[in-house]
C-alpha positions, 0 to 999 in steps of 0.5 A: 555205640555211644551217641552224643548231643549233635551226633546226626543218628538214624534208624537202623531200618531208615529214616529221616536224619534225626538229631541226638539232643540227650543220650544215655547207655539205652535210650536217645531223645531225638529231633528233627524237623517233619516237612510235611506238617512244618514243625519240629518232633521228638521222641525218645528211641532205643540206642540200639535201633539207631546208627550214627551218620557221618556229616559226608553222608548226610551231605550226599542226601542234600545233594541227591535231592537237589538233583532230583529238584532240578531234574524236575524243573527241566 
């Protein structure tokens, strides 16, 4: 599968969203932010270990996590 810059990746054995910044036939540079330091990463990855996410399920995450939030709250 072919990625581009912008396409929302992961990996194949689960991870945060990850951001496409370049991609060639092999390797993708990724970032995304690490919430638990507050900065951003990135890191180049082999394209085979990564699956592109549609914009709907990276939606549904948000989503989750915010029901999870409220849920809390009560």
């Amino acid at each position: 599968m072919a990625f581009v810059p912008g396409d929302i990746v992961q990996l194949k054995s689960g991870s945060p969203a990850l951001t496409v910044v370049t991609a060639s036939d092999t390797d993708v540079s990724v970032v995304w932010f690490a919430e638990d330091s507050g900065e951003f990463r990135t890191h180049a990855l082999p394209a085979i270990a990564l699956d592109k996410l549609e914009v709907a399920d990276f939606d549904d995450e948000d989503e989750d996590d915010e029901e999870d939030e409220d849920e809390d709250e009560d």
